[in-house]
C-alpha positions in Angstrom: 92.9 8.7 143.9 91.4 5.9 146.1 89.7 6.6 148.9 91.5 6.8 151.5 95.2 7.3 149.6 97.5 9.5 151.0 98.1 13.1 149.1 101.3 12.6 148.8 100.9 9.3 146.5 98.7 11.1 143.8 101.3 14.1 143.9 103.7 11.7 143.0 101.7 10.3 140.0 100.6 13.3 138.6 104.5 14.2 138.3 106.2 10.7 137.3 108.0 10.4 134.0 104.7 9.2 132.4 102.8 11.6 133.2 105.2 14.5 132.6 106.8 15.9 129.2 110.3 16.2 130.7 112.2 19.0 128.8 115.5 18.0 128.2 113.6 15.1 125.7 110.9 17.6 124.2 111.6 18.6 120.2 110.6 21.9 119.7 107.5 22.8 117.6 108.1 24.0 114.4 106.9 27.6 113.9 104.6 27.1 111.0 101.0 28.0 110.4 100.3 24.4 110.5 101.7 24.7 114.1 100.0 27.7 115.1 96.2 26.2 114.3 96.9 23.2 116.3 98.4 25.6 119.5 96.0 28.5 119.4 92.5 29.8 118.8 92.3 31.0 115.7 91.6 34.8 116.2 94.6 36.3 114.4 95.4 36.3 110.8 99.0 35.9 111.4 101.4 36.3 108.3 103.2 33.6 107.2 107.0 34.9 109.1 108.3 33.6 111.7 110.0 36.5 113.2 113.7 36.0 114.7 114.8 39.3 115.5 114.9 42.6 114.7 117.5 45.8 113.4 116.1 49.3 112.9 112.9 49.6 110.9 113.9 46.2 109.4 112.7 42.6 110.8 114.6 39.5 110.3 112.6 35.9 109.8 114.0 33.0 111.0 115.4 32.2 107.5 117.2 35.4 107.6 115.0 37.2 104.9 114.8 40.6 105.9 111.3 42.8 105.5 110.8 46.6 106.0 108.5 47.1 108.6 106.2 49.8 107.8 103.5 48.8 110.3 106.4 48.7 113.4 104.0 46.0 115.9 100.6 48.0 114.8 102.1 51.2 116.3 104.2 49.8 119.1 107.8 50.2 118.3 108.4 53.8 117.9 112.2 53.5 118.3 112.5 50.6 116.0 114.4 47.0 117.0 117.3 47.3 118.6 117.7 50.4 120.9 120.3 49.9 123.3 119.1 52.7 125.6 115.5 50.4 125.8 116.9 47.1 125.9 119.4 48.4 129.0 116.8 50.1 131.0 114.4 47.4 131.2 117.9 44.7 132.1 118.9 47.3 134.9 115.3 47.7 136.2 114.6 44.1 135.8 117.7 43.0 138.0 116.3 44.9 140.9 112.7 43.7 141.0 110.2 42.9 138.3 107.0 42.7 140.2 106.0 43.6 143.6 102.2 45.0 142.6 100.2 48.3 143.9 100.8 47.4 147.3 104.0 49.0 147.1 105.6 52.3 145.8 108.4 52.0 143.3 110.5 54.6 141.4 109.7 54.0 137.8 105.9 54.3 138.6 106.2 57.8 139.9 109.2 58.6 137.4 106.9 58.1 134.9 103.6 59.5 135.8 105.8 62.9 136.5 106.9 62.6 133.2 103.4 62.4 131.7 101.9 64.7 133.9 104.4 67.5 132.9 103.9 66.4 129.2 100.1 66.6 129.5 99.6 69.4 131.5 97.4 67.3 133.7 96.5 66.1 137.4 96.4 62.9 137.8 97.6 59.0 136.5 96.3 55.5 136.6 98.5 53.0 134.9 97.6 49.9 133.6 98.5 47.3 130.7 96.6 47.7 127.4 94.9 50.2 125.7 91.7 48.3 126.0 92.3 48.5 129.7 93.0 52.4 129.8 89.7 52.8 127.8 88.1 50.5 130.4 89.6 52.4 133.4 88.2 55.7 131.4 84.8 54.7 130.9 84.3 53.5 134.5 86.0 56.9 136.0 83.6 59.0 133.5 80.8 56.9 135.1 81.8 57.4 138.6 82.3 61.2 138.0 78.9 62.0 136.9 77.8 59.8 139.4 78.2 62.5 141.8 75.5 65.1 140.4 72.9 62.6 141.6 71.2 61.8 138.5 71.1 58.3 137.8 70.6 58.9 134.2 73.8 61.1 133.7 76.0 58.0 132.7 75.8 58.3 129.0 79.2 57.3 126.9 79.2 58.1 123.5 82.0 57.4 120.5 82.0 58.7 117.3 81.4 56.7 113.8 84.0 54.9 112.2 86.2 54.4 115.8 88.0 51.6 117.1 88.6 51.8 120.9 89.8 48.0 121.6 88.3 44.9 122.3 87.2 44.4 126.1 83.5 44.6 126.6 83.4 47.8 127.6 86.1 49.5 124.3 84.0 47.0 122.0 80.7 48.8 123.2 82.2 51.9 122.2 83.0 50.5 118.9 80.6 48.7 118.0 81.4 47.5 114.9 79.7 44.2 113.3 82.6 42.6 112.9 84.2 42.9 116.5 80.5 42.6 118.1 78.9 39.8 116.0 77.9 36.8 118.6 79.2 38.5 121.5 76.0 41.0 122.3 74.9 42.1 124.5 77.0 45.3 124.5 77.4 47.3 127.4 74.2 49.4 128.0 74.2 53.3 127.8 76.3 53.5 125.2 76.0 55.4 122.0 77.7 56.8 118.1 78.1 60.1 117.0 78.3 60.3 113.3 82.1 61.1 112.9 82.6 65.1 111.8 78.8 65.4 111.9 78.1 68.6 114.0 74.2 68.0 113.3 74.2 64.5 114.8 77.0 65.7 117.6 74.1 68.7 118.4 71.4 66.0 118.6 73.2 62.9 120.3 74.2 64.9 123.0 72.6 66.2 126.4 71.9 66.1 130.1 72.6 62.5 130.3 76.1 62.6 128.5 78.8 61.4 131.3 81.5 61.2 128.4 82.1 61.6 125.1 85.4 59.5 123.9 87.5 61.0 120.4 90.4 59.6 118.7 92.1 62.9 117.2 93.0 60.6 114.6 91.3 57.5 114.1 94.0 54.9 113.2 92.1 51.6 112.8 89.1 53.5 110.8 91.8 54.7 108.0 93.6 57.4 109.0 91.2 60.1 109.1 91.2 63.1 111.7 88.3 64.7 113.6 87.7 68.5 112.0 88.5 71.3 114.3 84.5 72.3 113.7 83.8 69.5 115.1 86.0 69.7 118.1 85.2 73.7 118.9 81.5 72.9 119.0 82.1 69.5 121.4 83.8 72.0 123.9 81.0 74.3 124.1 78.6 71.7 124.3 80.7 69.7 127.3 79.8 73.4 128.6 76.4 73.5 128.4 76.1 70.3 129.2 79.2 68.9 131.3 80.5 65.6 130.3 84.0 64.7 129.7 85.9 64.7 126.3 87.9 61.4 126.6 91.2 61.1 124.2 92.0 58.1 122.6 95.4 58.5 121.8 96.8 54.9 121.9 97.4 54.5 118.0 98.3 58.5 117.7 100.2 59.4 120.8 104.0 59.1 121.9 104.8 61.8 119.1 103.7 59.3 116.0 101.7 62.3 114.7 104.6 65.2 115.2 103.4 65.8 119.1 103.3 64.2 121.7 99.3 64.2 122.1 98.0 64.2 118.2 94.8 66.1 120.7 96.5 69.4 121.3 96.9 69.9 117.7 93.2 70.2 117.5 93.1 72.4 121.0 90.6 69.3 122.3 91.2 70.3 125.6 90.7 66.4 127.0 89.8 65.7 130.9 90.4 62.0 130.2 94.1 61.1 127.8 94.5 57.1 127.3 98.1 56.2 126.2 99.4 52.6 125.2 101.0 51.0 122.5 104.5 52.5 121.9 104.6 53.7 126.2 106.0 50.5 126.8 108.9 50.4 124.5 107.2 47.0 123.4 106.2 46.0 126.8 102.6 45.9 128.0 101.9 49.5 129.8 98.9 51.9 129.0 97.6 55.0 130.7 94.9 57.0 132.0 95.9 61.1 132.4 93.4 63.3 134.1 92.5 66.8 134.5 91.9 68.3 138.1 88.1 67.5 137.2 88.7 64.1 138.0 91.6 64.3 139.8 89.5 63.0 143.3 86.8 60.4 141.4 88.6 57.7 142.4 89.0 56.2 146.2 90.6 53.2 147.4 89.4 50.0 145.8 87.3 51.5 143.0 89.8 50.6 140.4 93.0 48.2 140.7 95.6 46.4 138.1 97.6 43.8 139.8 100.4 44.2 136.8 99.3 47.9 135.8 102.7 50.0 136.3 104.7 47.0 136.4 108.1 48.4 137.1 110.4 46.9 134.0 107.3 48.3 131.4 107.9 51.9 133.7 111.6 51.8 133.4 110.9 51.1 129.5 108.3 53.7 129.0 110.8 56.2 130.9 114.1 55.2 128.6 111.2 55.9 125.3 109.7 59.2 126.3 113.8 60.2 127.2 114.4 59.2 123.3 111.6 60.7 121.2 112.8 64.0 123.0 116.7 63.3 122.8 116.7 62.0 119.1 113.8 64.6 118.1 111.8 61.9 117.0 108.5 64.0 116.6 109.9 66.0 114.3 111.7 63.0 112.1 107.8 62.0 112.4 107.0 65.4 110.9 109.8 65.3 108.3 109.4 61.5 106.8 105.8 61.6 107.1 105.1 64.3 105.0 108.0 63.3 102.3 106.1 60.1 102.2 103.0 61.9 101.4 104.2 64.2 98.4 106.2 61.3 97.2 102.6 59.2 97.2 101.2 61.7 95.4 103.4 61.3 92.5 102.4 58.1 92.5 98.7 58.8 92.6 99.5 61.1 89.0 100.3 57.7 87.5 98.8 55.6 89.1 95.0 55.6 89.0 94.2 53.1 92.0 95.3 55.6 94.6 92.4 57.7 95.2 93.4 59.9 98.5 96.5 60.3 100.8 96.1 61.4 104.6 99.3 61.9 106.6 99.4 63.0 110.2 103.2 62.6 110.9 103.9 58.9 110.6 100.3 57.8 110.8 99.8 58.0 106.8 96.3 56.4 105.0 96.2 55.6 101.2 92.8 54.6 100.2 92.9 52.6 97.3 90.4 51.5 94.9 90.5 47.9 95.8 90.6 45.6 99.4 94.1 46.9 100.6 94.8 43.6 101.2 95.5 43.0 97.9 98.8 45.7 97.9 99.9 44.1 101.5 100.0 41.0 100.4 102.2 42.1 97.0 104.1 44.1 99.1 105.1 41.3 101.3 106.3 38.9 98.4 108.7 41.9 98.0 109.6 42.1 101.8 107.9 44.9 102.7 105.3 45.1 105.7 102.8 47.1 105.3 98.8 47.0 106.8 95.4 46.8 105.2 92.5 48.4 107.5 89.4 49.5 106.8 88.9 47.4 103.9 90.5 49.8 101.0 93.3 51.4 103.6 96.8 51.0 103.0 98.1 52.3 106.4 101.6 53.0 107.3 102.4 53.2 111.0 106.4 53.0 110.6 109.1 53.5 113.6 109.3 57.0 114.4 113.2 56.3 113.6 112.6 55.8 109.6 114.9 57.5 107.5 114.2 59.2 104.3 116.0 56.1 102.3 114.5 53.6 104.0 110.9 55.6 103.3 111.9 55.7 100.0 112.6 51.9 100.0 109.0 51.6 100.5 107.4 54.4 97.9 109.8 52.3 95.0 108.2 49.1 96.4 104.8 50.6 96.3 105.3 51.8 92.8 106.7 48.5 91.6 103.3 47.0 92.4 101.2 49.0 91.2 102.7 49.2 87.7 102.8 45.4 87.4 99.4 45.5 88.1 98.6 47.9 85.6 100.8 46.3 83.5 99.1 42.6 84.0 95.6 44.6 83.7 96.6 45.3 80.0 98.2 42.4 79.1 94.8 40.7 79.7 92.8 42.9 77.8 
């Protein structure tokens, strides 16, 4: 703009038709993977569907091909595609208001934080959007607790071996894995690993410092594999002698995916800190923090803030799926399908020598393998069935909590079929 030139002018250059993609003459991008590296960095592996819609446990790509989905969002979509009861709460709540931030009380906040609190057992709620930020919003109130015995050292946070707590700075400090980390040090300080089960390296990591230790009851991401109730008994009476918090991580195993509500109360873990996310929005971004009376009063005005966090239509979702799991007893179809998935794997590992172990937790079910998983997900896509590779020799199966026995069974057959071709194509080439 000239010297000089009025506002106004430039404003109405930086809008004229040649300046401006007008929409009525756009052509929509194709939705390709050629499309998706020219739009997007390219930090996602992203299979090769374009998704239209979705029914049930069963997605739909925009070709209409239709693909069991045994890995239901990464844990998200407990009730499936499709729930009318989910799709009409957030339509009602979102015709009344969809934003209006934390200056401002509104129903499905405290609607759902009573609903958590009488699930939990617990004192107090912070809610937020991701399970990255929950863990973030954990670490900082573990911090600020042990702030108040006036050591400045007390501010230790230690994770166990093997976890995976999200991706923020903080959540990626606590897991610390080379492959999340690598180019982004340095990590957040005071931070620490406990070798995962290890009551010898629990005993020595630690002490006086500790402000929190953080535990995933199962650990999804790592392969499906579930802290020992040694291990847990002896944390407690160390938090005693010592007095940090135990933290739960339940955003991959909460929301009834393992057969309760908290996968933690199976092991008696007694948590002062629970983070919730993943299916607590019905699909929407929500995620929690739950504390004990311990905590209850860490936090003061301004300490801690989320200008979406409790956003009213994710609230009035998270409501409508808590209401479900309990209506349609979907803990117990958990229960049920999980474990007839498990002895029906196990057949398969009698004849079928690349299955090495099954662990099954409800509907959060690990099949190490004696190859890169990847190998079986892909095979099992080309026969439209979705399934996850973690861990590097993990099949994991995080289905909707709504699976049915033939729809399991859909996927055991599938899982068969591939590995006898294999075997099969393993001989032919001999």
């Amino acid at each position: 703009m000239n010297q000089g030139q009025p506002l106004g002018h430039a404003y109405k250059e930086a809008i004229s038709p040649e300046n401006v993609l007008i929409e009525e003459t756009m052509t929509p991008l194709p939705v390709t993977p050629e499309t998706e590296k020219q739009l997007f960095f390219h930090n996602y592996a992203r299979l090769p569907i374009a998704v239209s819609h979705g029914e049930g446990v069963w997605l739909v790509g925009d070709d209409g091909t239709r693909y069991l989905d045994m890995i239901a969002g990464i844990g998200v979509n407990a009730l499936g595609y499709g729930d009318k009861r989910l799709s009409e709460a957030i339509s009602r709540q979102a015709e009344k208001i969809i934003h209006a931030s934390n200056l401002f009380m509104m129903q499905p906040q405290f609607e759902l934080a009573e609903k958590l609190l009488a699930l939990s057992g617990l004192s107090k709620v912070f809610l937020a959007n991701s399970g990255a930020e929950a863990i973030e919003a954990a670490i900082k109130i573990a911090r600020k607790w042990a702030c108040q015995f006036g050591d400045p050292d007390k501010n230790e946070v230690l994770s166990l071996s093997n976890c995976f707590h999200g991706r923020t700075y903080g959540a990626m400090s606590l897991t610390a894995k080379p492959k999340y980390v690598d180019g982004f040090e340095p990590l957040l300080t005071g931070t620490g690993r406990i070798i995962f089960n290890n009551i010898n390296d629990l005993e020595e990591k630690v002490s006086a410092k500790t402000a929190a230790v953080f535990v995933e009851a199962v650990q999804g991401e790592g392969g499906i594999h579930r802290v020992s109730q040694e291990f847990i008994d002896r944390l407690k009476q160390l938090r005693e002698q010592y007095n940090f918090l135990i933290v739960a991580d339940e955003i991959q195993a909460g929301c009834g995916r393992t057969g309760t509500f908290f996968s933690y109360t199976q092991l008696n873990a007694e948590a002062d800190l629970v983070c919730l996310a993943k299916p607590l929005g019905g699909g929407l971004p929500l995620s929690a923090v739950i504390g004990s009376e311990k905590v209850a009063d860490v936090l003061s005005y301004g300490n801690h803030g989320s200008t979406f966090g409790g956003n009213p239509v994710a609230c009035a979702a998270g409501i409508a799926m808590i209401e479900a799991i309990h209506d349609d007893r979907l803990m117990e179809n958990a229960e049920t399908i999980g474990s007839f998935i498990r002895d029906e794997i196990k057949k398969l590992a009698a004849k079928h020598p690349q299955i090495l172990e099954i662990r099954q937790y409800g509907l959060m079910i690990g099949i190490t393998v004696d190859k890169e998983a990847k190998y079986y997900a892909s095979k099992a896509l080309e026969k439209n069935v979705l399934v996850n590779a973690t861990s590097i020799n993990v099949i994991r199966l995080l289905p909707p909590l709504t699976i049915s026995r033939e729809e399991a069974q859909y996927c055991i057959t599938t899982l068969d079929e591939i590995l006898t071709e294999e075997k099969q194509a393993a001989t032919a080439t001999e």
